[in-house]
mmCIF entry with sequence, helices, sheets and N, C-alpha, C, O atoms, coordinates in Angstrom:
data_MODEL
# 
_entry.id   MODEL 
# 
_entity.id                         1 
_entity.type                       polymer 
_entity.pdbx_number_of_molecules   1 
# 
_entity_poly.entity_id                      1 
_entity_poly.type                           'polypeptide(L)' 
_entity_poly.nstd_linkage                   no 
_entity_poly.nstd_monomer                   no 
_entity_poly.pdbx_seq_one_letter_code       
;(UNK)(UNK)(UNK)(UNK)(UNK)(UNK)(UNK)(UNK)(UNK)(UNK)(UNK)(UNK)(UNK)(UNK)(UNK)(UNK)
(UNK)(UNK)(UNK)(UNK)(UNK)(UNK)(UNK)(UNK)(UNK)(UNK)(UNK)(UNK)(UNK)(UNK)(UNK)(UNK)
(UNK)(UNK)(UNK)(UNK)(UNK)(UNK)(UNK)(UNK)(UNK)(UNK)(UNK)(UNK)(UNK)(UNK)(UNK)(UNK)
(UNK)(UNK)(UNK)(UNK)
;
_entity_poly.pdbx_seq_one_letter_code_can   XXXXXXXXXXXXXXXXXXXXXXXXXXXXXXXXXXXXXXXXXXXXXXXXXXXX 
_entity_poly.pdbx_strand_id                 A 
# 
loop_
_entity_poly_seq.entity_id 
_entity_poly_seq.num 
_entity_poly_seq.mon_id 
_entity_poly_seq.hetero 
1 1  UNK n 
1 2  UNK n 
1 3  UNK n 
1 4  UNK n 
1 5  UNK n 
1 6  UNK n 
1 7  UNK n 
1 8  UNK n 
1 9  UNK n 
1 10 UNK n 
1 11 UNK n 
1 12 UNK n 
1 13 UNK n 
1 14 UNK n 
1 15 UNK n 
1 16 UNK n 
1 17 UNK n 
1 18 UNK n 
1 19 UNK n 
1 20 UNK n 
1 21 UNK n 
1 22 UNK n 
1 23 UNK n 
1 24 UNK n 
1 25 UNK n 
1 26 UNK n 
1 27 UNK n 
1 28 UNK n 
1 29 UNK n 
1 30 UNK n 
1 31 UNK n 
1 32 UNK n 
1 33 UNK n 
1 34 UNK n 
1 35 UNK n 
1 36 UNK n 
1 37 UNK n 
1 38 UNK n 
1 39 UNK n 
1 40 UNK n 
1 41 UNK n 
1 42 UNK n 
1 43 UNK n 
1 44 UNK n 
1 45 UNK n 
1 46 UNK n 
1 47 UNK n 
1 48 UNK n 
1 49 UNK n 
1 50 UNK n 
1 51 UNK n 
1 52 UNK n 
# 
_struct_asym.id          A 
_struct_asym.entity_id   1 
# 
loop_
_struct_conf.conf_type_id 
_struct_conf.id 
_struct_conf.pdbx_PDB_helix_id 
_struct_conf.beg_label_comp_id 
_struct_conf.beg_label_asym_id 
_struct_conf.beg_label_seq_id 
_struct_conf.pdbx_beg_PDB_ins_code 
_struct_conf.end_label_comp_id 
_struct_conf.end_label_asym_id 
_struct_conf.end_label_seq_id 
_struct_conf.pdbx_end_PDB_ins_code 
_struct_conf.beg_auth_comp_id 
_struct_conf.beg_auth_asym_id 
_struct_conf.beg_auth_seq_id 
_struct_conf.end_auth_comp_id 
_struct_conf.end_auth_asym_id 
_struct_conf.end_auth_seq_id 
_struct_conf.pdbx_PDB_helix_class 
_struct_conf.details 
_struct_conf.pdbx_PDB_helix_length 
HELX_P HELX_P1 AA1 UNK A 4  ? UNK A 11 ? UNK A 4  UNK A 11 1 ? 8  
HELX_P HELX_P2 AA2 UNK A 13 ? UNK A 16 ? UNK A 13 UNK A 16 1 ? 4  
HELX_P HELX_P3 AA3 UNK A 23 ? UNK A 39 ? UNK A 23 UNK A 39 1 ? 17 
HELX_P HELX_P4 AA4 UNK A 45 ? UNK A 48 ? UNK A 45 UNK A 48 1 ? 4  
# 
_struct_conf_type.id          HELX_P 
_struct_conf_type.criteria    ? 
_struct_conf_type.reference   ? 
# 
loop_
_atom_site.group_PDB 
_atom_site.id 
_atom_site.type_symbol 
_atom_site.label_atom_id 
_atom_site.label_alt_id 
_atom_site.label_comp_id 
_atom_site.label_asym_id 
_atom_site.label_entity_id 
_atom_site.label_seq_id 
_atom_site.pdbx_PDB_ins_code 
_atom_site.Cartn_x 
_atom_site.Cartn_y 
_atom_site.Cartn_z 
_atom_site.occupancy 
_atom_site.B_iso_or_equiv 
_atom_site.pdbx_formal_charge 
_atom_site.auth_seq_id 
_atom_site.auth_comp_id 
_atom_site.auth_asym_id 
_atom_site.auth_atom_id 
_atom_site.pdbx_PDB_model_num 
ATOM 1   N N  . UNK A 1 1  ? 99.947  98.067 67.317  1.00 0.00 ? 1  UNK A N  1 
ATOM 2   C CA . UNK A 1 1  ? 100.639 96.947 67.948  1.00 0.00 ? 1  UNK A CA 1 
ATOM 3   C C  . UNK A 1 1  ? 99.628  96.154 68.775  1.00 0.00 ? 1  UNK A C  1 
ATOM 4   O O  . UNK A 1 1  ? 98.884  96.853 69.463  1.00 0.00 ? 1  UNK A O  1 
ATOM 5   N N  . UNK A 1 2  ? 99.487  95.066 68.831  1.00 0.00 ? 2  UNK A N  1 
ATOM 6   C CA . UNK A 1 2  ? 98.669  93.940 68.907  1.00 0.00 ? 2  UNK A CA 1 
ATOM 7   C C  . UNK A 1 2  ? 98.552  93.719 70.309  1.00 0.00 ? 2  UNK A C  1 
ATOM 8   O O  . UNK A 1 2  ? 99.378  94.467 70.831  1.00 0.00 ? 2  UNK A O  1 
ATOM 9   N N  . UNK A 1 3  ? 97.923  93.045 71.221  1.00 0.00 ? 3  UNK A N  1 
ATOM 10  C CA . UNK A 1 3  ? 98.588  92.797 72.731  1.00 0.00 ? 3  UNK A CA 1 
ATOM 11  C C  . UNK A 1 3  ? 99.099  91.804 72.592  1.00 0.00 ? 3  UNK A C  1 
ATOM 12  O O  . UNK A 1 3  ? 100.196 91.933 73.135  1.00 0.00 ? 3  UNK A O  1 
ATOM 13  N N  . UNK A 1 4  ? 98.997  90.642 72.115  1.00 0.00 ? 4  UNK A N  1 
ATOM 14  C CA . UNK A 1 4  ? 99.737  89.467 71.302  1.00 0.00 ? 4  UNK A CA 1 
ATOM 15  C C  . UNK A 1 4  ? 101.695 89.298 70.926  1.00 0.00 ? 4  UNK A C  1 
ATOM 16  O O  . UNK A 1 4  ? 102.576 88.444 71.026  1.00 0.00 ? 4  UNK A O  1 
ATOM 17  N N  . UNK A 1 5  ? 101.515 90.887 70.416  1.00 0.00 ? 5  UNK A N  1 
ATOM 18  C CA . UNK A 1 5  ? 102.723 90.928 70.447  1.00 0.00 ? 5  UNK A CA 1 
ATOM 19  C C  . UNK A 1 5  ? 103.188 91.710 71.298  1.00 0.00 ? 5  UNK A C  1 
ATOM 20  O O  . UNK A 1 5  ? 104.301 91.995 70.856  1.00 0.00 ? 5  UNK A O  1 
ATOM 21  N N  . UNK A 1 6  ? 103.035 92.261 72.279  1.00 0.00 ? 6  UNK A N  1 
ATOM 22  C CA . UNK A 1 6  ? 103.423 93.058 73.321  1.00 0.00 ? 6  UNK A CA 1 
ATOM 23  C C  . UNK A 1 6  ? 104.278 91.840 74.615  1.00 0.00 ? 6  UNK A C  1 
ATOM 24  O O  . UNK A 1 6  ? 105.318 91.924 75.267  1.00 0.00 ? 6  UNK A O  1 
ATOM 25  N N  . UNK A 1 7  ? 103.013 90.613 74.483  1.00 0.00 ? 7  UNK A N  1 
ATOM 26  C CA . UNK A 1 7  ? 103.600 89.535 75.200  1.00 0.00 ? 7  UNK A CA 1 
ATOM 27  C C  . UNK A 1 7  ? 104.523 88.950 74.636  1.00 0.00 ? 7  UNK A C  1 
ATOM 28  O O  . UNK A 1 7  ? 105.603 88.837 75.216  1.00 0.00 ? 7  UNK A O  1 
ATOM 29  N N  . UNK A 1 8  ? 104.385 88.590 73.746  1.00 0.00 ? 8  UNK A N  1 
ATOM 30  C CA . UNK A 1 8  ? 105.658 87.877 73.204  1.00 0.00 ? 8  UNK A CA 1 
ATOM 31  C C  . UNK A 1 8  ? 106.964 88.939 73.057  1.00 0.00 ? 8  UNK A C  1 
ATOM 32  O O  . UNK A 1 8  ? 108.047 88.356 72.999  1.00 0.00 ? 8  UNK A O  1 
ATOM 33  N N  . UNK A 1 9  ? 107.009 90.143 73.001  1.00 0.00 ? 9  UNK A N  1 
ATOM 34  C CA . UNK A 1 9  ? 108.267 90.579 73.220  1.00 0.00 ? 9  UNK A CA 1 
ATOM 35  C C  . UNK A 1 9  ? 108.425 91.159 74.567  1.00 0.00 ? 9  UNK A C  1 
ATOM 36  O O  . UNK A 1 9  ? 109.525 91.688 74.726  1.00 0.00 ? 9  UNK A O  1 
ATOM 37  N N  . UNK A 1 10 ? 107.699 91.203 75.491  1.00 0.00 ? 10 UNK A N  1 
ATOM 38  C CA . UNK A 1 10 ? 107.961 90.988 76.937  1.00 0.00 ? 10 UNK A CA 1 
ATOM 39  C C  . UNK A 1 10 ? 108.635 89.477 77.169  1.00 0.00 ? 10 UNK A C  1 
ATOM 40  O O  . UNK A 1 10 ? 109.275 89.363 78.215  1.00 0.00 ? 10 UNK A O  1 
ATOM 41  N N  . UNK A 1 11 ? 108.578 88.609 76.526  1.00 0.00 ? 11 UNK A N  1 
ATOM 42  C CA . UNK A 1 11 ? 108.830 87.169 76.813  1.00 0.00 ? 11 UNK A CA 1 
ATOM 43  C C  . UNK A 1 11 ? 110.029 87.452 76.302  1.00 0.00 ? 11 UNK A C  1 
ATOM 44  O O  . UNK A 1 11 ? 110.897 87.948 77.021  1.00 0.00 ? 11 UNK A O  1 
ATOM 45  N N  . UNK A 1 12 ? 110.161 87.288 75.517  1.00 0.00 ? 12 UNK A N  1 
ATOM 46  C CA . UNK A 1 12 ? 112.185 87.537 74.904  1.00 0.00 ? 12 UNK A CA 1 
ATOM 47  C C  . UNK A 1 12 ? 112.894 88.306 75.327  1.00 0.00 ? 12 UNK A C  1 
ATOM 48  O O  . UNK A 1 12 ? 114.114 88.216 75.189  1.00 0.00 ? 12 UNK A O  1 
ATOM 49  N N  . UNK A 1 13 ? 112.014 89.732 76.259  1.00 0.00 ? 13 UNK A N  1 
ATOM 50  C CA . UNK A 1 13 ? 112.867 90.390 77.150  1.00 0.00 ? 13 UNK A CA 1 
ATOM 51  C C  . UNK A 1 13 ? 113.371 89.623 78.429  1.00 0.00 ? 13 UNK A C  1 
ATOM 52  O O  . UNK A 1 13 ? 114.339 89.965 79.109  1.00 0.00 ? 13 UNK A O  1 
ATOM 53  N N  . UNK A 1 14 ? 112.639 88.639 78.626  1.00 0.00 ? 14 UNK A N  1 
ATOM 54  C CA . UNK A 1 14 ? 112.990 87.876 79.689  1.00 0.00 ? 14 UNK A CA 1 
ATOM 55  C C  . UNK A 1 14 ? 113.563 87.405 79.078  1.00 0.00 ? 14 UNK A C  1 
ATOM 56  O O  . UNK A 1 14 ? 114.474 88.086 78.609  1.00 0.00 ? 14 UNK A O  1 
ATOM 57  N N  . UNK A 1 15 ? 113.491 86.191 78.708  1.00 0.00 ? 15 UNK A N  1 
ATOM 58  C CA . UNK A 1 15 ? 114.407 85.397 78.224  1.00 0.00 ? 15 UNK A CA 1 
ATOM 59  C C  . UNK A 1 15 ? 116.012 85.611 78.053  1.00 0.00 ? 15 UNK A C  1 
ATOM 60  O O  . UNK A 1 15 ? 116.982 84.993 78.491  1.00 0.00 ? 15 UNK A O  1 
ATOM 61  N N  . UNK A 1 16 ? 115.862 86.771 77.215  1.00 0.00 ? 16 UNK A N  1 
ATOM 62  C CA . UNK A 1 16 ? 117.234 87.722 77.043  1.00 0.00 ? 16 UNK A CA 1 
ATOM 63  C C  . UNK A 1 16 ? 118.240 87.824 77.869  1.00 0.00 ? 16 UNK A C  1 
ATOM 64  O O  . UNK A 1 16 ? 119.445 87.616 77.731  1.00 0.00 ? 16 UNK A O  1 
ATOM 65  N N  . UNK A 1 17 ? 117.494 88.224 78.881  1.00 0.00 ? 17 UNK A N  1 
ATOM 66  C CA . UNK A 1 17 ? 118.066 89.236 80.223  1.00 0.00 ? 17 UNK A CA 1 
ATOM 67  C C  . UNK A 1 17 ? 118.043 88.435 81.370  1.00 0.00 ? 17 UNK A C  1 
ATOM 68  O O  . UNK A 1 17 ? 118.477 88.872 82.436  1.00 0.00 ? 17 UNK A O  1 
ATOM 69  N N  . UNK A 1 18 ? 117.554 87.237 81.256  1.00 0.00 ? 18 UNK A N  1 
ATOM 70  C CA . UNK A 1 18 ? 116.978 86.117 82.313  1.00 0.00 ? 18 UNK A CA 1 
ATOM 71  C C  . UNK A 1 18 ? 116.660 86.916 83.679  1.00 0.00 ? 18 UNK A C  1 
ATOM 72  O O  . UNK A 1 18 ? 117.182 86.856 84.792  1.00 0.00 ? 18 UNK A O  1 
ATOM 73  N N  . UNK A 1 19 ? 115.855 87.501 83.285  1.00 0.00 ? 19 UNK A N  1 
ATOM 74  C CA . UNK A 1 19 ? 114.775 88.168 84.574  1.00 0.00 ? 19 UNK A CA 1 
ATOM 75  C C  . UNK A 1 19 ? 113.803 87.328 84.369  1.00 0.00 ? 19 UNK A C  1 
ATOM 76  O O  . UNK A 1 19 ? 112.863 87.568 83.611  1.00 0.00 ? 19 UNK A O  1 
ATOM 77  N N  . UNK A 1 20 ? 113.961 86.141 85.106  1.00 0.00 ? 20 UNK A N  1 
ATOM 78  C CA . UNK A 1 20 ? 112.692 84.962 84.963  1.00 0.00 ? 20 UNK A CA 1 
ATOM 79  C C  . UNK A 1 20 ? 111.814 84.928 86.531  1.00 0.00 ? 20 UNK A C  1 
ATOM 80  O O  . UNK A 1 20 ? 110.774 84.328 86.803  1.00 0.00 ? 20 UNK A O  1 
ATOM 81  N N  . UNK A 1 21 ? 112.787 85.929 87.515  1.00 0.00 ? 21 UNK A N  1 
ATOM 82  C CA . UNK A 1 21 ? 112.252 86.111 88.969  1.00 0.00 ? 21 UNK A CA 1 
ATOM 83  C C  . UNK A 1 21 ? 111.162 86.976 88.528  1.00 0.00 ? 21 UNK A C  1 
ATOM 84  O O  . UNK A 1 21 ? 110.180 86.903 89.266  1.00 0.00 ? 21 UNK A O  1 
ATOM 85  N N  . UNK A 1 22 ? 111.022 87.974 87.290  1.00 0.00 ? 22 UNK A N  1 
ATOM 86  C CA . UNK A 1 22 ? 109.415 88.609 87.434  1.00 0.00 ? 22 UNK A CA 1 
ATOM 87  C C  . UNK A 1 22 ? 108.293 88.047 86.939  1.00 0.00 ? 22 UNK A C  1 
ATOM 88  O O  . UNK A 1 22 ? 107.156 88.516 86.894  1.00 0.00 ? 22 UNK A O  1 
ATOM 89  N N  . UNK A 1 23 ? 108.713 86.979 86.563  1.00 0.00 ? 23 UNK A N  1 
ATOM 90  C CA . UNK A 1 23 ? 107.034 86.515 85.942  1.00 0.00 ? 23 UNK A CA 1 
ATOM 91  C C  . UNK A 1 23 ? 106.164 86.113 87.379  1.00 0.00 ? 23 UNK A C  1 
ATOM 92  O O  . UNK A 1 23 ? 104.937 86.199 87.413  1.00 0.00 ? 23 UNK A O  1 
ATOM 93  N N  . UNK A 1 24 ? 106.766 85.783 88.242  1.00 0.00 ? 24 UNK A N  1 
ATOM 94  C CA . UNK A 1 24 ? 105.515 85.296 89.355  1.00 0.00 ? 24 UNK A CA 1 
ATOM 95  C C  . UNK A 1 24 ? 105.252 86.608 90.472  1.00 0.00 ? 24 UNK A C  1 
ATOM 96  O O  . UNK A 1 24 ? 104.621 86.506 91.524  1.00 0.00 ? 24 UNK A O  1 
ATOM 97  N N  . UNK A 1 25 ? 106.078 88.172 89.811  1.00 0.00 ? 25 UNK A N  1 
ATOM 98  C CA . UNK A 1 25 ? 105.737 89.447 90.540  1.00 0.00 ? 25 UNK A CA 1 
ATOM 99  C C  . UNK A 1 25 ? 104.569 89.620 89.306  1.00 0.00 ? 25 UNK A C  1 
ATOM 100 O O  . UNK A 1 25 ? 103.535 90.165 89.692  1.00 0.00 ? 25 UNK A O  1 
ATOM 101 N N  . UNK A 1 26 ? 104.595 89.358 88.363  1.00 0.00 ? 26 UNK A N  1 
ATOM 102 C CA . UNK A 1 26 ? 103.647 89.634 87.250  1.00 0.00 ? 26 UNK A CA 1 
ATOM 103 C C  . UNK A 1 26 ? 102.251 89.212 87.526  1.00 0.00 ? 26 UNK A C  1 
ATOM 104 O O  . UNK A 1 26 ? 101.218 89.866 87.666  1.00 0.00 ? 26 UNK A O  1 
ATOM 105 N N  . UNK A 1 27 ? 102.556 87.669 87.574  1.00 0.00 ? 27 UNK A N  1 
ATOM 106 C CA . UNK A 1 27 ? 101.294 86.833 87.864  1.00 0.00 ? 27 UNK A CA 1 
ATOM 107 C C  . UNK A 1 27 ? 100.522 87.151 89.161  1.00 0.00 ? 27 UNK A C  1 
ATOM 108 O O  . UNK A 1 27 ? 99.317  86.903 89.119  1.00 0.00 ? 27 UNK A O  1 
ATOM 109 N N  . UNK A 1 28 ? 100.890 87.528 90.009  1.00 0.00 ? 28 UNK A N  1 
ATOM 110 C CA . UNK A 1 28 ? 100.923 88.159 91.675  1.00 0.00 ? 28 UNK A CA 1 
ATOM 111 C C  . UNK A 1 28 ? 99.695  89.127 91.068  1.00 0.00 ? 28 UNK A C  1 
ATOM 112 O O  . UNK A 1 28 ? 98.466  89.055 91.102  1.00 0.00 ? 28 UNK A O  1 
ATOM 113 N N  . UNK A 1 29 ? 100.794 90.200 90.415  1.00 0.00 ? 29 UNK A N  1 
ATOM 114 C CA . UNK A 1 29 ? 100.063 91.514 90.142  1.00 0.00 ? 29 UNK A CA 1 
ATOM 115 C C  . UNK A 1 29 ? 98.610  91.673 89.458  1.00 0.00 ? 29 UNK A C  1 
ATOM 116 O O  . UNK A 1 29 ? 97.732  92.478 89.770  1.00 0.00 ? 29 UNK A O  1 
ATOM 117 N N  . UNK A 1 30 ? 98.585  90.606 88.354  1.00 0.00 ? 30 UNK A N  1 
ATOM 118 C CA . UNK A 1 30 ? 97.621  90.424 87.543  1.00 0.00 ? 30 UNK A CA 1 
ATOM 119 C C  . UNK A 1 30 ? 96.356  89.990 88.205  1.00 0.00 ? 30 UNK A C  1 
ATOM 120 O O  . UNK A 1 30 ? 95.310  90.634 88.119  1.00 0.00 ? 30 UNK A O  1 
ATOM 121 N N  . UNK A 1 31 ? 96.538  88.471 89.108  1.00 0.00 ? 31 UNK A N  1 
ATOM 122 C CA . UNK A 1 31 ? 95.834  87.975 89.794  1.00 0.00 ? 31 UNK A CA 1 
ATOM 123 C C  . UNK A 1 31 ? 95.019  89.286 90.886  1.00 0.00 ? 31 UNK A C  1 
ATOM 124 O O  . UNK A 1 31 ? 93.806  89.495 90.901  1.00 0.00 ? 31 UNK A O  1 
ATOM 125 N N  . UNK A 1 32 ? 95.764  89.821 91.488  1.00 0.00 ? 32 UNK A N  1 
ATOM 126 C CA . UNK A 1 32 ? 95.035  90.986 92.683  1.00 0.00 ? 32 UNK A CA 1 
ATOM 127 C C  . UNK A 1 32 ? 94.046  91.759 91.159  1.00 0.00 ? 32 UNK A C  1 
ATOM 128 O O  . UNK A 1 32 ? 92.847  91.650 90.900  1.00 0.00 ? 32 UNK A O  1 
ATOM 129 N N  . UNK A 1 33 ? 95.052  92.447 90.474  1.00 0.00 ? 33 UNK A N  1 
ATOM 130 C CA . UNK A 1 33 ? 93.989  93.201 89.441  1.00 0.00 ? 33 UNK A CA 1 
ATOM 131 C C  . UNK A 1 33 ? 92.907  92.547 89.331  1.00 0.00 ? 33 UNK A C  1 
ATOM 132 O O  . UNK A 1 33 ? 91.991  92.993 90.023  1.00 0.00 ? 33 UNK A O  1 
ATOM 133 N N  . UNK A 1 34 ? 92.663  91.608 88.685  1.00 0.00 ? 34 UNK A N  1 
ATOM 134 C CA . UNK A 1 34 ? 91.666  90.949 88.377  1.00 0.00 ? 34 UNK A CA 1 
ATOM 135 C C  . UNK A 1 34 ? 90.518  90.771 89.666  1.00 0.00 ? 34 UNK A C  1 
ATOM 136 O O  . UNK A 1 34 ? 89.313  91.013 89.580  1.00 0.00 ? 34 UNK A O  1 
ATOM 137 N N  . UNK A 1 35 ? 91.224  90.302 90.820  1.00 0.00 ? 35 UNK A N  1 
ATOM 138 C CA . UNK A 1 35 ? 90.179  90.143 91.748  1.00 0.00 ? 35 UNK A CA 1 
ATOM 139 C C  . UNK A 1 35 ? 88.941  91.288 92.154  1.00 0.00 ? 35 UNK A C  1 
ATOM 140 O O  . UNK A 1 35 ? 87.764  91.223 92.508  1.00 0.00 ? 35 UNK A O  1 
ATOM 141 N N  . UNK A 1 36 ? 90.190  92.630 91.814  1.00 0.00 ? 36 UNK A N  1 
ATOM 142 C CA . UNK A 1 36 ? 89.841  93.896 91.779  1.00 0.00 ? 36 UNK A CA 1 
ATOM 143 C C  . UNK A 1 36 ? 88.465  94.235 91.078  1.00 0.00 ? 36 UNK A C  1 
ATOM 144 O O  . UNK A 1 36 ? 87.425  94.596 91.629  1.00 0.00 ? 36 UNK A O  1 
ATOM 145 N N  . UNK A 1 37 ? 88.762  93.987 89.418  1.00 0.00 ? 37 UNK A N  1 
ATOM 146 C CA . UNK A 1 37 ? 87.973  94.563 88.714  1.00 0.00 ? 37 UNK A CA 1 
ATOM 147 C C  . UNK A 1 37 ? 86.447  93.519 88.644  1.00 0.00 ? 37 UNK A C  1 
ATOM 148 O O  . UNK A 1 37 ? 85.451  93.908 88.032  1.00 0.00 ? 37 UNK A O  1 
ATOM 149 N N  . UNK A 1 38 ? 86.497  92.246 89.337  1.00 0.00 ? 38 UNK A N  1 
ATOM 150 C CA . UNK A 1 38 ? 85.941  91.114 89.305  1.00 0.00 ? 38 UNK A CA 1 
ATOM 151 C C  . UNK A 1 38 ? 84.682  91.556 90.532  1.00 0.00 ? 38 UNK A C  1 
ATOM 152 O O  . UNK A 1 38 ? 83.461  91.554 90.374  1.00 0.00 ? 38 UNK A O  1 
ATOM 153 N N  . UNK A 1 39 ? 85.456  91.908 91.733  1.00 0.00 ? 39 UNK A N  1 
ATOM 154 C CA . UNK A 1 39 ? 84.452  91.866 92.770  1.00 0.00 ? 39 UNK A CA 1 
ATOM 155 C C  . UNK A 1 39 ? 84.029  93.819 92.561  1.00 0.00 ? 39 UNK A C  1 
ATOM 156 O O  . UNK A 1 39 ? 83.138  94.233 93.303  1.00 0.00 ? 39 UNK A O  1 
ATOM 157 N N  . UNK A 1 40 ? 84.488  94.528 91.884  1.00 0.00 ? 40 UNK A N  1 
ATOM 158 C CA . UNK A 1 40 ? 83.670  96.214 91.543  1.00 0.00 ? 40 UNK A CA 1 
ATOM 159 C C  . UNK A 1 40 ? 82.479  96.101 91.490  1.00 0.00 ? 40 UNK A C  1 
ATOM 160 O O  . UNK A 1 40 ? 82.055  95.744 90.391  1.00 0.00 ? 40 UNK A O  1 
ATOM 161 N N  . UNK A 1 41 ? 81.639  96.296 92.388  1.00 0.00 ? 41 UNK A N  1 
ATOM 162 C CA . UNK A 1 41 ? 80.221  96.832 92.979  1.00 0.00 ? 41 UNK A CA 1 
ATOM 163 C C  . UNK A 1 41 ? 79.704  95.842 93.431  1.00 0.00 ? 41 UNK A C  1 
ATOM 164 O O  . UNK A 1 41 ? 78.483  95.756 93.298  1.00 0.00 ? 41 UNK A O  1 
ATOM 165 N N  . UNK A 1 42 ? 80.475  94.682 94.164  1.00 0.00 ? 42 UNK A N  1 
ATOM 166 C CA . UNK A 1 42 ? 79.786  93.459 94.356  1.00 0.00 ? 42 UNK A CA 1 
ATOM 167 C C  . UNK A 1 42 ? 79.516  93.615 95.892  1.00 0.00 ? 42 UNK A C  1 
ATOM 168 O O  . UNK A 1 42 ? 80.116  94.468 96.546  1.00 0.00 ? 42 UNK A O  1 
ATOM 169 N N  . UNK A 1 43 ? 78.695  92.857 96.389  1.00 0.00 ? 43 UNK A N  1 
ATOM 170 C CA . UNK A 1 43 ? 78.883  92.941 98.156  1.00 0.00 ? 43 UNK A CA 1 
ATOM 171 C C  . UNK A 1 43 ? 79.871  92.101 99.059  1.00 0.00 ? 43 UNK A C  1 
ATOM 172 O O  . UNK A 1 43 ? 79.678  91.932 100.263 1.00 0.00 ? 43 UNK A O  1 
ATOM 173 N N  . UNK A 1 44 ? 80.786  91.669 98.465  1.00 0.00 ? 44 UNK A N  1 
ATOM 174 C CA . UNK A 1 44 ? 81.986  91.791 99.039  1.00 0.00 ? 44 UNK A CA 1 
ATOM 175 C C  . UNK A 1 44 ? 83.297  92.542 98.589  1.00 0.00 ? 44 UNK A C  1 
ATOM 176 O O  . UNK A 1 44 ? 84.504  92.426 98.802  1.00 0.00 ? 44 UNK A O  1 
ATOM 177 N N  . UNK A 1 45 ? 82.706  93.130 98.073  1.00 0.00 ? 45 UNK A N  1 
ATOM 178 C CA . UNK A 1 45 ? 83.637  94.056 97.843  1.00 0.00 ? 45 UNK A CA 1 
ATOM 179 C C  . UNK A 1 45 ? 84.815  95.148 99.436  1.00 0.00 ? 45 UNK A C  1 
ATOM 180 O O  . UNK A 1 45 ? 85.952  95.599 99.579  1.00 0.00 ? 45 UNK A O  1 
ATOM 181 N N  . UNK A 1 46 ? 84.018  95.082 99.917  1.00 0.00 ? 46 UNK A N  1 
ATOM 182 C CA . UNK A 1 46 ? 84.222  95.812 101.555 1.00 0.00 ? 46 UNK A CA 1 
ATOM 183 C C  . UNK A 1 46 ? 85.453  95.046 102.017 1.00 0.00 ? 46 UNK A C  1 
ATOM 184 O O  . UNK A 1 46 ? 86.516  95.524 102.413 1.00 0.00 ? 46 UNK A O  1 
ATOM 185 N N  . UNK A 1 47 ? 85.052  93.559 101.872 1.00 0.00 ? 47 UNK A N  1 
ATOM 186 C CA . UNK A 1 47 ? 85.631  92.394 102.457 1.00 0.00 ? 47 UNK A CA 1 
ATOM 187 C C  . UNK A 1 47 ? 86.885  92.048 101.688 1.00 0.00 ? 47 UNK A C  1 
ATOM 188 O O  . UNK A 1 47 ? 87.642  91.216 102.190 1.00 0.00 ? 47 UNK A O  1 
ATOM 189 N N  . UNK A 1 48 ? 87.216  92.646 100.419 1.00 0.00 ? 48 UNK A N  1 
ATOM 190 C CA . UNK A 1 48 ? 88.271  92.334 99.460  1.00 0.00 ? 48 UNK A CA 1 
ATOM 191 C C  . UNK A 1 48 ? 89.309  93.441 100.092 1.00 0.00 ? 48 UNK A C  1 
ATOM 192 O O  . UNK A 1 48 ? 90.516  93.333 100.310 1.00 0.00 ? 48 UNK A O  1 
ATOM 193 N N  . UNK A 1 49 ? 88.373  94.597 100.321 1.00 0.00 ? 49 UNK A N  1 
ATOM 194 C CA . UNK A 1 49 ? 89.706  95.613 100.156 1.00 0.00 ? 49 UNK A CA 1 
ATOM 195 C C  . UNK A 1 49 ? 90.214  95.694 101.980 1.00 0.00 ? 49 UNK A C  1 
ATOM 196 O O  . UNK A 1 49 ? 91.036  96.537 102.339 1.00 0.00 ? 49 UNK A O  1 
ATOM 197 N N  . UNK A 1 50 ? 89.618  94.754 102.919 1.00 0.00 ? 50 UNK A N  1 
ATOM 198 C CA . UNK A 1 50 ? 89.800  95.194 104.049 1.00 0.00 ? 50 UNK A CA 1 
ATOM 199 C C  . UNK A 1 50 ? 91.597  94.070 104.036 1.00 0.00 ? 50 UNK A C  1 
ATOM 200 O O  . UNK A 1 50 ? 92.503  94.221 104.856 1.00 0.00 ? 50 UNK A O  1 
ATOM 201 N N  . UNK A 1 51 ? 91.596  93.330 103.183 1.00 0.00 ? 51 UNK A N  1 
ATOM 202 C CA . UNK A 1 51 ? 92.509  92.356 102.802 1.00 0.00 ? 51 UNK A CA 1 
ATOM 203 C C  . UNK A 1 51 ? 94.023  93.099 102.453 1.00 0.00 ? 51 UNK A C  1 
ATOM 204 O O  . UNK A 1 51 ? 95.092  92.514 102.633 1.00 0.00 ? 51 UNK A O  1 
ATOM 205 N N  . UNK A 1 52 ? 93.920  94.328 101.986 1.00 0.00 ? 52 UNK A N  1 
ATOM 206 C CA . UNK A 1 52 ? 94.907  95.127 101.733 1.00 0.00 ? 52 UNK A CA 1 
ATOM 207 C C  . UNK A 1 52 ? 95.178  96.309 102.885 1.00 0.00 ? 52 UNK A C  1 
ATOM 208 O O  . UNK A 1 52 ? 96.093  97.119 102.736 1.00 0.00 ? 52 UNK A O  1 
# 
């Protein structure tokens, strides 16, 4: 199974069910991940996690 299609039937689960309040807990979530794996071994790294 593709990740391609993993999104698109996460999307019709919304749609479906109109749980349209989680896409911006999603986007939230994704965004921190990313910052996460972005600043890993950097020298601000200290400074990212004092944020949490």
């Amino acid at each position: 199974m593709s990740k391609i299609s993993i999104l698109k039937e996460f999307w019709e689960f919304i749609k479906f069910h109109k749980k349209f309040w989680m896409i911006p807990i999603l986007v939230i979530l994704l965004l921190i991940g990313l910052l996460i794996f972005l600043t890993e071994g950097s020298a601000i790294t200290p400074f990212i996690y004092t944020l949490f």
